[in-house]
N, C-alpha and C positions, 0 to 999 in steps of 0.2 A: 478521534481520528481512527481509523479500521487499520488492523496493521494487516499492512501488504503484503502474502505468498504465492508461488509458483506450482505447477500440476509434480507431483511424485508419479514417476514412472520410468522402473530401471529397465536400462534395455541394454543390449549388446553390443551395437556398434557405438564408438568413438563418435563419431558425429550427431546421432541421437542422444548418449547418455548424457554430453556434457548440456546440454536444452533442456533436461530433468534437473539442473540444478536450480533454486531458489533464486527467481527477477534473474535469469541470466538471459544479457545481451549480449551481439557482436556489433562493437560498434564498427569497424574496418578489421580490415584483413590481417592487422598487428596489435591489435586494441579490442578486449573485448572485460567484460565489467559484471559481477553477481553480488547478491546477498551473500549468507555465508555459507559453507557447505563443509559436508561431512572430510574425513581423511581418507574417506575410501573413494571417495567423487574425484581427487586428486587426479586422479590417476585416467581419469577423465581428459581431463587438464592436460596433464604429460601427453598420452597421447592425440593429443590436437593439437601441439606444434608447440606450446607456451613454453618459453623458456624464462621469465621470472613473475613472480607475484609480489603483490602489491598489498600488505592489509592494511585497510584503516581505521579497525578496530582497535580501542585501549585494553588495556588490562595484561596478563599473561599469557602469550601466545607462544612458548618455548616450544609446546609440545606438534604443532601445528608445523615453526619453523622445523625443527627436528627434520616433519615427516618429508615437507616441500623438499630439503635441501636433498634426503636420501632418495628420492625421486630424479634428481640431477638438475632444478632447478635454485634459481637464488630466490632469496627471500626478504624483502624489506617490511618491516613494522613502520606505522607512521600512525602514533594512536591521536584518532580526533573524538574530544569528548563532545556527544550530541549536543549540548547544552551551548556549545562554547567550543565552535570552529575558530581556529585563529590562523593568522596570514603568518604564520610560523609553519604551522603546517601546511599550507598552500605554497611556501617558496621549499619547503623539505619535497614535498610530491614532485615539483615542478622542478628541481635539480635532478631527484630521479627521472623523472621521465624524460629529459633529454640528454642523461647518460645513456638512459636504455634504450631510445631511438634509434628505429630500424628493427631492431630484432620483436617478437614477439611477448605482449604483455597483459596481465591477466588481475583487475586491481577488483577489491571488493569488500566487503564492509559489512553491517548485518543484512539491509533488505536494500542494495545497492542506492540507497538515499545518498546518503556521503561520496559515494563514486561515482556518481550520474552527475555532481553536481561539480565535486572536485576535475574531472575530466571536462566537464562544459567549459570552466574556467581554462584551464589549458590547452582546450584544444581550440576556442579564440582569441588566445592569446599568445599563445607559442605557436598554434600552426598556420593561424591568416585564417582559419573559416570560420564564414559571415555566422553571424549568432542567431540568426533562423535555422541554418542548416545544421549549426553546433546542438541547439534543442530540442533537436527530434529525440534523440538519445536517451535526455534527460526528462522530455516531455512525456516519454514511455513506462518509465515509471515512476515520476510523481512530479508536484508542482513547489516548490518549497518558500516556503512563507517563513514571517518572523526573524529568527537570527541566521536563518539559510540564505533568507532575502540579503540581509545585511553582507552575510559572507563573498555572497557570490557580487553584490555590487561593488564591493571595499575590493575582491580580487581582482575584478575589470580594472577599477580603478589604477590600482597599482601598478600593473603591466599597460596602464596606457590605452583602453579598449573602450572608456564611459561608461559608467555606472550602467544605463540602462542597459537591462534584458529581456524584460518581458514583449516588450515592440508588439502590442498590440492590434488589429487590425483596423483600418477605417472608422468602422460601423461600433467596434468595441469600445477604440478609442472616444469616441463620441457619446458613449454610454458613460465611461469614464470620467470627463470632462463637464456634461451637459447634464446629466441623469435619465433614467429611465421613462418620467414623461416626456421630456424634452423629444428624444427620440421615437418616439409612440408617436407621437404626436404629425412626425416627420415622414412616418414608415411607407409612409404609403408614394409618397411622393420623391423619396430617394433610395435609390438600391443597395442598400448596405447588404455585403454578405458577411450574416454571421455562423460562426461556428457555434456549437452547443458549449465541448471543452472550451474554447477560449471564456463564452459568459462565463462561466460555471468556475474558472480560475479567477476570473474579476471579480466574483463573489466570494468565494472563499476569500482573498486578498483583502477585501473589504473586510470581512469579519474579522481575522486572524490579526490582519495591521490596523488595521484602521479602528478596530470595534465597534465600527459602525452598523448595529444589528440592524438598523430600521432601511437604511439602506441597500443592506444584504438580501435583506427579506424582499423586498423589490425585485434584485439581481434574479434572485432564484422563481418570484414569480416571473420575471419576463423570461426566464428559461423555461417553465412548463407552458409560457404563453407560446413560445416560439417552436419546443420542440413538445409538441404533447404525447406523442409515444414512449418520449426515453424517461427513465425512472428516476434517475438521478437526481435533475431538481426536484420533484414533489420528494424525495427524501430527505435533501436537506432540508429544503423550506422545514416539512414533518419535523425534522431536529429540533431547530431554534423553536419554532411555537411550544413543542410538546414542554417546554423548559421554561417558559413561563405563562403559569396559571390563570391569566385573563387571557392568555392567546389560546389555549385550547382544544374551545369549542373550533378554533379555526384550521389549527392541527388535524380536529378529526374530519372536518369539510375535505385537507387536501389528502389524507389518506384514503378516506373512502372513494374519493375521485378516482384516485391509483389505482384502487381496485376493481374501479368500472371497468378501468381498462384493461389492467391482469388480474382475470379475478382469481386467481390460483397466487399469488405474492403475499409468501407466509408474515414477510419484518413485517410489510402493513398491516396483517390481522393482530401480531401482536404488538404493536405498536398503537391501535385500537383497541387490542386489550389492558395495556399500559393505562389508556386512559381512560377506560373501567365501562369503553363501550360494550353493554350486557353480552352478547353472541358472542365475541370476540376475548370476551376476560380468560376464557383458559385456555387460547392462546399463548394467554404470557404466566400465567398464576400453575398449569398446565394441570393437569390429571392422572387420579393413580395408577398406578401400574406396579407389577411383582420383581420388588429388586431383587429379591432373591434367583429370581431365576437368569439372572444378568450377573450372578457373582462369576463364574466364570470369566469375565472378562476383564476381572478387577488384576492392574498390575501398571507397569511401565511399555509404553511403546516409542516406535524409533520411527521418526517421519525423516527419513535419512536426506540431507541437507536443510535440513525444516528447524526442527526441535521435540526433543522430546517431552512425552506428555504421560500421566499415571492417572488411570481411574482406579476410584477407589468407592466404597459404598457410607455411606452418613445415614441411619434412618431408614427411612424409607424411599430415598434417593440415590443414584450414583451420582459422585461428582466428577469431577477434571482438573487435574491442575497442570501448569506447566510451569517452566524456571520463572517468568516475568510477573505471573501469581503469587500476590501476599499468602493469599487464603485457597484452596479451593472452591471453586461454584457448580452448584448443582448443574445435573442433566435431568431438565423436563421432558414429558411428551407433551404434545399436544392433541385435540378431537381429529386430524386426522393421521394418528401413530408417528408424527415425526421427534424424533429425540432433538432436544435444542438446550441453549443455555439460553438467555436473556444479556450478556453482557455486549455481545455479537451478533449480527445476523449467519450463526452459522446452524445448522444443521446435521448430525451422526447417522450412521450408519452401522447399529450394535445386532451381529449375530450372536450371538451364546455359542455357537456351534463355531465360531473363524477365531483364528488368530491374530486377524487382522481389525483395525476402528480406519473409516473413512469419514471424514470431514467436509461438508457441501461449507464451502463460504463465496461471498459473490465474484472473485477473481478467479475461483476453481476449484479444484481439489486436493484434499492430500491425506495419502494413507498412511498409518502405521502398521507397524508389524510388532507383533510382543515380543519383548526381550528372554 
């Protein structure tokens, strides 16, 4: 799974800075929800009316509370461990939040996963709205499968609301239910409107719960069948084959298609090169180039509400690590000078001459600045 950020871009006014924080939304006018962000982004915060926060991160946050409270807001901890959401923590959120009702509140977590979800929950069930309009929120930054699925149905559950949420549309539903020939089959003669995101949820949902790969695989073809410009399906589909070895040659059928269509889309050349198509191998394998003239760069930077990241030199390599790195991994270039790593589809941006490294990943950008 590509873990999810926001564009870094400080700016001055109050109302712009606090939108430079990391997946920050506003869900209503007293309710608004991020990933995590710096101590100096606070103040962000403060000045945009918030009078408490909400973390839903575990671990030590003394120093964070410290900073909220000296700011003039309160501050509640509610640590949920990714692994192992429990309706303990969902009835602690939910007594907050209708103490703090009314006034202005500001909850957040590391890449608003947990708050997008804990919020959907309460907000169909303590506030009466329908759970189409409760998911826009949530559907904005991400789909949650596995024990989030489990979470979020067990908290409807308990507040009285029915397990289901995903509420499907017609045409999906039927995809659901029937399968992907079934519906092909049917296409022409009944108007089902589909959306791209909803298949594209039904498939992952398939994989993730169900481990149904063969069925998935489906899902994600009748997504390139249906939407052939957007890129998304030929990527996943590209995932599952490229991972096992008689599926392959079939991997590089649909990457090479992707790049009929954008022929400038670096994942798929290396991703082509991954599977050792000749033109395309150093793509991924990459080509040399003079780390020494790139020591200059080598240190700690600050992707302020992000995380911070250190390049450092290995060989004849720089690499990159950040906190969620066992190891560091190298920074390739590739035949047309882009610096990348393989673990990601992201992309750098290395002067010798800034103090700054900018990051291209598919959700956006985000810069550092050296420490």
């Amino acid at each position: 799974m590509f873990i999810l950020f926001a564009l870094v871009c400080l700016v001055q006014t109050p109302g712009e800075s606090i939108r430079s924080i990391r997946e920050f939304h506003s869900v209503d006018d007293h309710l608004s929800s991020s990933g995590d962000l710096s101590l100096e982004q606070y103040r962000f915060i403060k000045e945009s009316g918030f009078q408490h926060v909400i973390n839903l991160l575990p671990g030590n946050q003394l120093k964070e509370r410290k900073h909220v409270e000296s700011l003039g807001m309160t501050y509640t901890q509610i640590p949920v461990e990714w692994t192992n959401p429990t309706m303990d923590n969902l009835d602690a959120f939910v007594r907050k939040m209708k103490e703090l009702q009314g006034s202005k509140i500001y909850v957040h977590c590391a890449a608003n996963m947990r708050a997008s979800a804990f919020i959907f929950v309460y907000r169909v069930t303590q506030l009466g709205i329908d759970k189409k309009t409760a998911r826009a929120h949530m559907d904005s930054v991400w789909f949650p499968t596995k024990q989030w699925n489990t979470f979020i149905r067990n908290g409807l559950t308990k507040y009285g609301a029915g397990p289901e949420w995903r509420l499907y549309s017609q045409g999906v539903e039927f995809i659901r239910t029937n399968g992907t020939q079934a519906f092909l089959s049917m296409k022409r003669s009944i108007a089902y409107k589909i959306e791209e995101k909803e298949l594209l949820n039904l498939a992952d949902a398939t994989l993730a719960e169900d481990a149904d790969t063969a069925k998935a695989i489906d899902l994600y073809r009748l997504c390139m069948d249906f939407f052939p410009d957007e890129e998304e399906g030929y990527l996943k589909l590209g995932s599952i084959l490229r991972e096992q070895p008689s599926q392959q040659p079939e991997a590089i059928k649909v990457y090479k298609e992707l790049l009929r269509k954008k022929p400038n889309h670096l994942w798929a050349k290396r991703c082509l090169g991954q599977l050792k198509v000749d033109s395309y191998v150093p793509y991924w394998s990459g080509i040399d180039y003079p780390v020494a003239s790139y020591e200059s760069l080598v240190g700690t930077y600050d992707a302020k509400g992000h995380f911070e990241f250190t390049l450092s030199t290995s060989g004849s390599h720089l690499t990159f690590k950040t906190p969620w790195l066992n190891e560091p991994i190298k920074i390739l270039k590739d035949p047309e000078n882009n610096f990348f790593v393989t673990r990601w589809p992201w992309t750098f941006d290395l002067n010798p001459n800034s103090t700054r490294v900018t990051i291209h990943y598919p959700e956006g950008v985000i810069t550092g600045e050296r420490k």
